[in-house]
N, C-alpha and C positions, 0 to 999 in steps of 0.2 A: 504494500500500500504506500502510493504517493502521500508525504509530507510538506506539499511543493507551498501550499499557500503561507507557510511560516518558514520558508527558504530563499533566500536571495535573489531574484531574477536573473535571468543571464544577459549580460552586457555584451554578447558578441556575436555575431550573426553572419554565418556561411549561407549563400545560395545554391541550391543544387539544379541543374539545367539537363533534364534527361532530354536528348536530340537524336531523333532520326531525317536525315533527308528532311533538313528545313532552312535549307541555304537561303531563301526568301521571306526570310521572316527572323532570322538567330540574331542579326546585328542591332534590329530596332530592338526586339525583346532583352538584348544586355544589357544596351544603354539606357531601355530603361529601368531595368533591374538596377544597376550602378547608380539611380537617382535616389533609390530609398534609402531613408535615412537610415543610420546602421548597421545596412549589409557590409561588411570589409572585407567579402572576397567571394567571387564566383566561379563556381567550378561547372563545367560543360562535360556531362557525360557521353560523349557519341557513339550511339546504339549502333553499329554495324551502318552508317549510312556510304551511300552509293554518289553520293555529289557533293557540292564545295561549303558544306556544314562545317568540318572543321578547320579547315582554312579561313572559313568568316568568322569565328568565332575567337580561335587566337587574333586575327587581327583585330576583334573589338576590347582585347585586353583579356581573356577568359583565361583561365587555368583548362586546358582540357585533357581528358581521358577520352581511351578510346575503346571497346569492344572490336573487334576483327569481324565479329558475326553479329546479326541483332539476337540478343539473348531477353529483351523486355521489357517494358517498363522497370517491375519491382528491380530488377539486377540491376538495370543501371541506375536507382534511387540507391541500393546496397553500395553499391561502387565509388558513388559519391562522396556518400555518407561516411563511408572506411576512409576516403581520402582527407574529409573534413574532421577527423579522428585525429589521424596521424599528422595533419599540419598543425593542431590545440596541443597535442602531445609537444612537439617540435619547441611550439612557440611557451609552452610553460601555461597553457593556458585551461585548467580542467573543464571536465565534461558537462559538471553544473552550469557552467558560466559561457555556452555556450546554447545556440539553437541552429536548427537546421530551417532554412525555406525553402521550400521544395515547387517550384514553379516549371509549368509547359514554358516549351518552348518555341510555343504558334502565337503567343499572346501579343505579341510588338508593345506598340508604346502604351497599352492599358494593363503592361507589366506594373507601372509604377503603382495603381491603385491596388499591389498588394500591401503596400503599408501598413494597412490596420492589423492584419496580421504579426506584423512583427510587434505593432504599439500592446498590442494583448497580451504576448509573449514576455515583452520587455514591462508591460506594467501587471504581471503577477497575476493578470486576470486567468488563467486557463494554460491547460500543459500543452493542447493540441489548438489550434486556431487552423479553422477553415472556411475558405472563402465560398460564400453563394453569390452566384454570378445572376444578372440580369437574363431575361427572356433574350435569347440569341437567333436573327435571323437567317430563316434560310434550313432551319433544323429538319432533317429530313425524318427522324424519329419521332414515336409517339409517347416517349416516357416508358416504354417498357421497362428496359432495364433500369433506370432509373429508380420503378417502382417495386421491381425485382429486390434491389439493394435494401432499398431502404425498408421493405419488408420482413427480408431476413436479419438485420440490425435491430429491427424493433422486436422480434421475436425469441435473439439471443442474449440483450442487453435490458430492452426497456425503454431503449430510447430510441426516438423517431426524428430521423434529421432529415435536412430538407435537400441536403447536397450531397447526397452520401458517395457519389463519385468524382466530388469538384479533387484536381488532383494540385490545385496550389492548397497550400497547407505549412505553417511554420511550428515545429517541435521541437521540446527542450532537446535535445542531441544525447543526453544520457539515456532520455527514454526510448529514443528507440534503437539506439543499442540495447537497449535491454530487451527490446523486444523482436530485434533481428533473430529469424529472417521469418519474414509476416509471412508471406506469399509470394504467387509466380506470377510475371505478365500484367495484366490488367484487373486483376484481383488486390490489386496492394492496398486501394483507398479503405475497401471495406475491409480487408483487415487488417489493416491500421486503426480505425476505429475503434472494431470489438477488441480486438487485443488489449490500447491503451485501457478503453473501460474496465474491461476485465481486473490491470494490471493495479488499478483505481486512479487511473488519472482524472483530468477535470478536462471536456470537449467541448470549444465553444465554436460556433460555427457566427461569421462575421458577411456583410451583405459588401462585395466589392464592384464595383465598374469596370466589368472585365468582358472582354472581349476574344474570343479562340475561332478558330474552323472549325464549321460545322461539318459532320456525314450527313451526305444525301441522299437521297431518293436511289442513287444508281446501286448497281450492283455491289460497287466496293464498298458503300457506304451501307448497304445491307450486312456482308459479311465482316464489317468491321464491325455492328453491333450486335452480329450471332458469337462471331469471337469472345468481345465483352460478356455476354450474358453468360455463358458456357464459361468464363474466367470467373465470375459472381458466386455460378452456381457450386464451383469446385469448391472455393473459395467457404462458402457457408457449411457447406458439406464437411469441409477438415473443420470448423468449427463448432460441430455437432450439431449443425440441424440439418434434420431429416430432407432427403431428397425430396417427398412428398410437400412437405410443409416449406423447403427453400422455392421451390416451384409454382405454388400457390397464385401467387399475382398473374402467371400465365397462362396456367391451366385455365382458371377461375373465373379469369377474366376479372381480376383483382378481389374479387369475393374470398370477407375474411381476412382480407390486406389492410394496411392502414389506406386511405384514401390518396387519391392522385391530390398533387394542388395545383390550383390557376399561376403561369408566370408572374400573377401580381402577387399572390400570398406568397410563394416562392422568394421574394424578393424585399414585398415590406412586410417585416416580422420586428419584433424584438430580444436580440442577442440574449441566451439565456444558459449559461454554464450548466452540462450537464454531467455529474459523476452516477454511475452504476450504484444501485442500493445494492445490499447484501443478499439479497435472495432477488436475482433477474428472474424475468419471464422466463419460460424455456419454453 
């Protein structure tokens, strides 16, 4: 059990940049990553890409790693994360006193509106901060999997978030090392989630002005969201809920789910720190 709210905050702030094949979008997305107040050092994970990702990326000042193959999302946040380990080690700097932001790297210049994330992090309010993004046009999805996620979260936790796949996100750096390694692929937001809770962190989830590429209507943007759902579903499954019951929103046609919400409720809420009681749902 976290003790985090009679703990120091951490003063020091790495960003982590997992990038596939996003040569037209990495340069605007650092610079304005580098605007936020805080961040002092960005690291660019590049996932196996195929074009000039990390060649624009050192030139916009980035720290980068590389994969030879794409091995995932989750691996290249693990990748990061171990490098923003070992430069806190280096520099004398501990793991308390440090956080990780974990930012796409499609967002361009409506990177900088992740800020409040760090201001959450940096003022003790919550272990994990996650941004809920505005209604995004051009969405070629119907919230399935979206409803998918946040179904299986509320059924292992208790708790019902409104973002449960937003994957910018700023955590204390100790915590998830501790909770290395969540998951594979595109399963990492949701367990990130249940795990902190579990672990009894504090999840606040914060409303940003953000902006990413949408999947469309076409075929890729179908199979990019049968991938995601089938990463969700494994995902709930290694955290003990039933195939049956992780399933539920699809089958059911969300009967027995917690409810869809309108992009306006989605967006205007009120911030509200949530930790795991002692006996979750199951």
């Amino acid at each position: 059990m976290l003790s985090a709210e009679t703990d120091a905050p951490p003063r020091h702030i790495i960003a982590v940049v997992p990038a596939h094949n996003e040569q037209d979008r990495i340069t605007t997305t650092l610079m304005a990553i580098s605007a936020i107040d805080g961040v002092e050092h960005i690291i660019v994970v590049d996932d196996g890409s195929t074009d000039s990702t990390v060649t624009r990326a050192r030139e916009a000042g980035a720290q980068v790693l590389s994969h030879a193959i794409c091995q995932g999302k989750a691996q290249a946040m693990d990748t990061g994360a171990k490098e923003a380990f070992r430069r806190a080690r280096i520099q004398g700097c501990a793991l308390d006193d440090l956080a990780l932001l974990f930012i796409d790297a499609d967002l361009e210049d409506s990177a900088r509106h992740c800020a409040p994330l760090v201001d959450a992090i940096r003022h003790n309010q919550t272990d994990v901060a996650i941004a809920v993004l505005p209604p995004q046009e051009g969405s070629g999805g119907k919230g399935r999997v979206v409803r998918l996620a946040r179904h299986g979260i509320n059924e292992v936790t208790g708790y019902q978030p409104i973002a449960p796949l937003s994957g910018q996100r700023c955590i204390r750096a100790r915590l998830y090392r501790d909770l290395m390694p969540m998951a594979q692929g595109w399963g990492i937001e949701v367990a990130m989630t249940i795990t902190a809770l579990r672990y009894g962190a504090r999840v606040l989830e914060v409303p940003c002005e953000l902006t990413h590429r949408v999947t469309g209507k076409d075929l890729k943007g179908i199979l990019h969201r049968a991938d995601q759902a089938c990463a969700v579903v494994r995902t709930l499954r290694h955290q003990g809920l039933s195939l049956r019951c992780a399933l539920t929103p699809l089958v059911r046609s969300g009967i027995g789910a917690p409810a869809p919400l309108s992009p306006e409720q989605a967006h205007e809420f009120t911030p509200q720190v949530y930790r795991m009681p002692s006996r979750p749902r199951r």
